[in-house]
VOGU-3710 file (C-alpha; in Angstrom, 3 decimals, decimal comma):
1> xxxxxxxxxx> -12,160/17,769/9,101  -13,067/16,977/12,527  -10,956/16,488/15,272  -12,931/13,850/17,251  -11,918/10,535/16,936  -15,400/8,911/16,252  -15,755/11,686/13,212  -12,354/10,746/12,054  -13,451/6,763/11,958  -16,670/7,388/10,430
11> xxxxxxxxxx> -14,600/9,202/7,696  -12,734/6,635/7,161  -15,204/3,650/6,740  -17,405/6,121/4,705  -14,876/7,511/2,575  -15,376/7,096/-1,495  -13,164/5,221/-3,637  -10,791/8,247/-4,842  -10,488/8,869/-1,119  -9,598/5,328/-0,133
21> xxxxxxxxxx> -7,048/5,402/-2,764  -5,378/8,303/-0,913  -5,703/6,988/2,456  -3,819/3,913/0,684  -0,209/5,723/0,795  2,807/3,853/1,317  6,340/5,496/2,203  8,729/4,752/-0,172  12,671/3,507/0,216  15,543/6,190/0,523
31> xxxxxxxxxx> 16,597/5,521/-2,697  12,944/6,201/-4,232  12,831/9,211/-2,054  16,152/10,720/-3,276  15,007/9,870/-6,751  11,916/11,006/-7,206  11,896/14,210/-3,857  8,656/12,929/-2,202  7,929/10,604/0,586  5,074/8,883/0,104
41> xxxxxxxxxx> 2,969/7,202/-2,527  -0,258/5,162/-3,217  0,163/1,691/-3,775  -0,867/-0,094/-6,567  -0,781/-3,689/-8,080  2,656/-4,188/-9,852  4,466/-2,476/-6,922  7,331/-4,150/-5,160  7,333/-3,603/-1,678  8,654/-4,223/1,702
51> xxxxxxxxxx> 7,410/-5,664/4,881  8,145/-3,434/7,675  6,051/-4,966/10,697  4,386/-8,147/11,794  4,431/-11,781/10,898  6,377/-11,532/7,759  8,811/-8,817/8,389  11,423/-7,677/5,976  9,721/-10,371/2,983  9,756/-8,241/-0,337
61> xxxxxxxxxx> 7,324/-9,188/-2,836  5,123/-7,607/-5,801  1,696/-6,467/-4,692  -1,016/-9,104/-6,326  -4,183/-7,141/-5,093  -5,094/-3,930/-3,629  -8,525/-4,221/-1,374  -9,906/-0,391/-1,297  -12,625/-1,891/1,136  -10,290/-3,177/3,832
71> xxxxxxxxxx> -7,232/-1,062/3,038  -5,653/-3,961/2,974  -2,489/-5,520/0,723  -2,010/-8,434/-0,414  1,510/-9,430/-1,274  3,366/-12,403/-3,443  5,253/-14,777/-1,184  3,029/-13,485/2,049  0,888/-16,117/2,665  -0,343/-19,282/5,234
81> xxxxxxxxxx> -1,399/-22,249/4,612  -4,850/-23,502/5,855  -5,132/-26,437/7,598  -6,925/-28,077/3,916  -2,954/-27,634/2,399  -4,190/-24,365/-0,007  -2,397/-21,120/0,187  -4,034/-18,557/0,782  -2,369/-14,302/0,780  -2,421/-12,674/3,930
91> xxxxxxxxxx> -3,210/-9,570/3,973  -1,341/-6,408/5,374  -2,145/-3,055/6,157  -0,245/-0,466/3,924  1,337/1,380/6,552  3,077/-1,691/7,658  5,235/-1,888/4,518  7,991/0,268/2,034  7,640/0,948/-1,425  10,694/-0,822/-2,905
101> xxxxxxxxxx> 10,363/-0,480/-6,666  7,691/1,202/-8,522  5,600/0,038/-11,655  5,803/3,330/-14,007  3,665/1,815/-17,001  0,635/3,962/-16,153  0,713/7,988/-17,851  -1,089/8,961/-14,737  1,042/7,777/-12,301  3,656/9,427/-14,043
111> xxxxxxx> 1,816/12,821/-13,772  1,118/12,437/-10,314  5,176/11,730/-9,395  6,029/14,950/-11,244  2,905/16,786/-9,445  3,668/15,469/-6,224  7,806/16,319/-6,913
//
């Protein structure tokens, strides 16, 4: 990898899927990280997490949609209303929030916790 910023962006908006699902970490709570010895961990629908910044700090809510294209999050019980009286999410940036719980239905993700522990 690169060291200059404008390589490191074009990586970024370039990067494949299995990539963006990387880039996509989120750190997780003390209690997950005594649990399970690792710090961080990709998000994925299902998850419960924690606000940590911005407009909706410290809300907790399951993750309703994961948007590899944006890197972007979008959370139940963060969301505006538009001026037309729908609700619409709003979307945040993983590295603004905390893995609270984990969904552990997935074999995969199960492998990966081990690997990664």
């Amino acid at each position: 990898m690169s060291k200059q910023p404008r390589k490191q962006r074009k990586a970024r908006f370039k990067a494949p899927l299995h990539v963006r699902h990387k880039l996509m970490g989120v750190t997780l709570s003390e209690e997950l990280r005594e649990r399970y010895e690792i710090r961080s961990l990709p998000v994925r629908k299902g998850d419960t997490v924690l606000v940590m910044r911005g407009d909706f700090k410290e809300q907790e809510g399951k993750v309703e949609k994961v948007d590899y294209k944006h890197y972007r999050l979008f959370i139940d019980g963060v969301s505006v209303q538009k001026p037309d009286g729908n609700q619409v999410y709003h979307s945040v940036h993983p590295s603004n929030v905390m893995l609270v719980e984990l969904e552990l239905d997935d074999e995969e993700r199960n492998q990966a916790i081990e690997r990664k522990g």
